[in-house]
N, C-alpha and C positions, 0 to 999 in steps of 0.2 A: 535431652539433646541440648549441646550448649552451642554459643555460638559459632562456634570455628566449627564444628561439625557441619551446620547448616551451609556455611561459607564452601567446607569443602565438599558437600553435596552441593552447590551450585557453580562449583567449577567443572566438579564430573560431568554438569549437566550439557556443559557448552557457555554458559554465562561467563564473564568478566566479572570481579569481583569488586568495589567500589569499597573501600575500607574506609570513604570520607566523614558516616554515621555511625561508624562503628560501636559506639556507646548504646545507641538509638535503635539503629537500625542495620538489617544487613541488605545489601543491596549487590543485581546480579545485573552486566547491561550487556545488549548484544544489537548493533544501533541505534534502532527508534524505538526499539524494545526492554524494558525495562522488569525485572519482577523487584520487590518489596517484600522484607521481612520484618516486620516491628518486631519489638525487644517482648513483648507478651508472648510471643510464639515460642521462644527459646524458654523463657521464665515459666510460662503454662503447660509446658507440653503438648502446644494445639497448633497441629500442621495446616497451615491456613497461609497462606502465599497469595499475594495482590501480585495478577499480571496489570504492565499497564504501555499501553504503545502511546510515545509521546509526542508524534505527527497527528494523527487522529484522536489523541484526547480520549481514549479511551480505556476504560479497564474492566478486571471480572477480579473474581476469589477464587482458588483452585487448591486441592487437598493435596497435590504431590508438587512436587519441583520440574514444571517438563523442560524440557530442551526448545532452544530458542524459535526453533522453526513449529514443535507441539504448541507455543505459547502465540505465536502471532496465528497459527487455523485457528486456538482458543479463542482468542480476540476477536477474531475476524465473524468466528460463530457467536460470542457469548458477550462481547464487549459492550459495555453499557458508556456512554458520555457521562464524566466523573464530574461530581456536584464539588462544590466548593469543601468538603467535608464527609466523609463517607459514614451511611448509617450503616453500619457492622451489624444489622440485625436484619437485612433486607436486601441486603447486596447480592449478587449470584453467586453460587458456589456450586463446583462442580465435585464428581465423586471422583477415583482414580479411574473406574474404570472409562470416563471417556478417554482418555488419553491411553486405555490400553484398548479399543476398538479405533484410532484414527491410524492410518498410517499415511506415508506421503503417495501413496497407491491411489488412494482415495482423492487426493486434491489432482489427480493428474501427474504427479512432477516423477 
C-alpha cells in the first residue's frame, strides 16, 4: 500500500485529508480529532494508525482506519496522555475487531 492509497482510505473514512507532511506523513483530521500515518506504515506494510484527539492530549494505536466518530469512542475508551515522544513498543494497540463490535447503538446516540 502506497501512500495515496492510505490517503484515499482515509477520506472514505470521513477524515480530511492534510497533504501539509505529505513526505513524512499522511495525516486525516475531523476537528479535535486527528489520526497519523508515519511514512514506515506505507514503506513496511504495517497497518498501525495513531488516533490522537488534540483537546484532551490524548492518543492510542489502532490496526484499521475507523471513521471519525469509531476514533473519538476509541480515544475516549483507549486514549492514553501522549509523552513527549511515543515508545512504539508499549503503546496501545487495538485489534479490528473492536471497531467491528462498537456501534453508535452502544454509546447511546
Amino acid at each position: 500500500m502506497d501512500r495515496e492509497a492510505i490517503e484515499q482510505q482515509l477520506v472514505e473514512a470521513g477524515w480530511e485529508v492534510d497533504g501539509g507532511f505529505a513526505e513524512h506523513l499522511a495525516i486525516g483530521n475531523a476537528d479535535e480529532l486527528s489520526i497519523l500515518v508515519p511514512q514506515w506504515v506505507w514503506q513496511d506494510q504495517l497497518p498501525l494508525y495513531e488516533l490522537y484527539d488534540v483537546e484532551k492530549n490524548v492518543a492510542c494505536w489502532v490496526w484499521v482506519i475507523p471513521t471519525p466518530l469509531q476514533g473519538a469512542m476509541l480515544l475516549e475508551e483507549y486514549g492514553e496522555p501522549t509523552p513527549g515522544e511515543w515508545d512504539y513498543t508499549s503503546s496501545t494497540q487495538l485489534r479490528p475487531e473492536s471497531l467491528e463490535t462498537t456501534t453508535t447503538h452502544d454509546l447511546g446516540l
